[in-house]
C-alpha positions as a Markdown table, in Angstrom:
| # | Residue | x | y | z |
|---|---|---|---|---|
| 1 | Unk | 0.0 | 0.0 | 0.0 |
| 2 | Unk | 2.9 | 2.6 | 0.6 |
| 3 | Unk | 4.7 | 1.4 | -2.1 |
| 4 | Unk | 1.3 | 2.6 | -4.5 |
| 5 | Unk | 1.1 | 5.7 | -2.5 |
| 6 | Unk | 4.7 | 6.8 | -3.1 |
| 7 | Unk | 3.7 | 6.4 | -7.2 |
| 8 | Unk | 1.1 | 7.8 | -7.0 |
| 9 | Unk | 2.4 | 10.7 | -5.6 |
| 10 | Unk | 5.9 | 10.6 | -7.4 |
| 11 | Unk | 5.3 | 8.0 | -9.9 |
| 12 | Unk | 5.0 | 8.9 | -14.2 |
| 13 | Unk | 1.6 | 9.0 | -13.0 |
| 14 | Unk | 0.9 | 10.2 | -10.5 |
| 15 | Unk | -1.6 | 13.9 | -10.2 |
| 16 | Unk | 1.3 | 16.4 | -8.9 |
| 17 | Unk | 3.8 | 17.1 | -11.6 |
| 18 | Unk | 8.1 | 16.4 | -10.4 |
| 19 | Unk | 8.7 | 19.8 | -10.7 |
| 20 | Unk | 5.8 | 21.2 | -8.4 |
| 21 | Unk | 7.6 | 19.5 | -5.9 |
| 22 | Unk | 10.4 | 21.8 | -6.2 |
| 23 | Unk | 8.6 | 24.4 | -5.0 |
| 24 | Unk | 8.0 | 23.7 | -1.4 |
| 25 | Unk | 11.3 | 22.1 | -1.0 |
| 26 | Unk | 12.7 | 25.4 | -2.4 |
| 27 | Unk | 11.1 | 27.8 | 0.2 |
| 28 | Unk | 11.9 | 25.3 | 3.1 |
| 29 | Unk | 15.4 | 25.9 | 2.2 |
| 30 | Unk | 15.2 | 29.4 | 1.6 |
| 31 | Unk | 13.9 | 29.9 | 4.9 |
| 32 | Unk | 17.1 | 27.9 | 6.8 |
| 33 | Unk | 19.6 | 29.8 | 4.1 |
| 34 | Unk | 18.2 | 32.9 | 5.2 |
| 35 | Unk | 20.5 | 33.9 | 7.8 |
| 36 | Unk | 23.5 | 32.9 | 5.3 |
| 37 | Unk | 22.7 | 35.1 | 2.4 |
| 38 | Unk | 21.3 | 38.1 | 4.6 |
| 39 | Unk | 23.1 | 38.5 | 7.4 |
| 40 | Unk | 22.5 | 41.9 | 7.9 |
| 41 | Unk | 18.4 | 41.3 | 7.9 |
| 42 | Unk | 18.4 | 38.5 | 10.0 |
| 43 | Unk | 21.0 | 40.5 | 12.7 |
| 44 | Unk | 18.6 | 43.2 | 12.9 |
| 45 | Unk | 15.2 | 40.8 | 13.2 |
| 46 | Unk | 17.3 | 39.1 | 15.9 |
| 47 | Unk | 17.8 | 42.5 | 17.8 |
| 48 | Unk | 14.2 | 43.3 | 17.1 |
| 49 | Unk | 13.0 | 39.9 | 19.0 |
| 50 | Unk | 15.6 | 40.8 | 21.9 |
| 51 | Unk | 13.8 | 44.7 | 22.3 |
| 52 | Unk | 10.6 | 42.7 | 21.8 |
| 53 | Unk | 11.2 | 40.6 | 24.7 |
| 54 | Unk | 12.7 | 42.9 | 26.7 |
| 55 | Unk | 9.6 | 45.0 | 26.2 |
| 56 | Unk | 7.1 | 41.9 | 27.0 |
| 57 | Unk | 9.2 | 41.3 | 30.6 |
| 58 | Unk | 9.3 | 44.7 | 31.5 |
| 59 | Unk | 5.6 | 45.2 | 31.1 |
| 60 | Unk | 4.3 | 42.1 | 32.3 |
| 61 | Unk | 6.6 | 43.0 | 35.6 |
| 62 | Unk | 4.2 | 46.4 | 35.9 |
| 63 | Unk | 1.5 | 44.0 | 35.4 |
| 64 | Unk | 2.4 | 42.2 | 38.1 |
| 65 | Unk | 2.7 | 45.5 | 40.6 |
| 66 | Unk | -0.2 | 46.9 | 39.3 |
| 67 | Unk | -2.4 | 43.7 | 40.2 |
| 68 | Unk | -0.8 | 43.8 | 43.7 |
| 69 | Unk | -2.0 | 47.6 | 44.3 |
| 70 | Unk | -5.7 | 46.6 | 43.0 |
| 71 | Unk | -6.2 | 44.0 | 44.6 |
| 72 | Unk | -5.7 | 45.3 | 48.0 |
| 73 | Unk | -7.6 | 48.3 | 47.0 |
| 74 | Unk | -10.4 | 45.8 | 46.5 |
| 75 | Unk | -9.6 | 44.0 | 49.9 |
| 76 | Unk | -10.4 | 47.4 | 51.4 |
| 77 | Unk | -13.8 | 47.8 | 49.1 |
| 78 | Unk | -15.1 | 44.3 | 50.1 |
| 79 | Unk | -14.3 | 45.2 | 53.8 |
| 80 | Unk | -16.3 | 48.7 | 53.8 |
| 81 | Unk | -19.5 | 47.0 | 51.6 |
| 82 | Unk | -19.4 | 44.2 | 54.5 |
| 83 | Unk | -19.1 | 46.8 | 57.2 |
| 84 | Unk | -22.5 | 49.1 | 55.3 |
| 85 | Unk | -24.6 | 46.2 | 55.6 |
């Protein structure tokens, strides 16, 4: 059965032509030679990912005391509402 698949899909006839094959295979190894044949590109996407994540950490760690200030403001709102009743 694998055997029939592999002609069919490679095979004189099979539905996809031998050189539309070339294509994916192509941009597969575009994509890994990128870094080789643009160094420059890929040195400054690499730089951009580093401020990126920088950016990310920095904010998420204001998240963090932001959450800590509101939520004992809240402590202090659940405490007066109990208190009203």
């Amino acid at each position: 059965m694998a055997y029939r698949m592999v002609e069919a899909l490679f095979g004189p006839g099979a539905g996809i032509p031998w050189w539309a094959w070339l294509a994916p295979i192509l941009i597969v190894f575009a994509r890994l030679m990128y870094p080789v044949m643009f160094p420059e590109a890929a040195a400054a996407e690499a730089e951009t990912d580093r401020r990126l994540a920088e950016f990310r950490r920095e904010r998420d760690d204001r998240g963090k005391d932001d959450d800590k200030g509101k939520s004992k403001g809240k402590a202090k709102d659940k405490k007066g509402k109990k208190g009203k009743k």
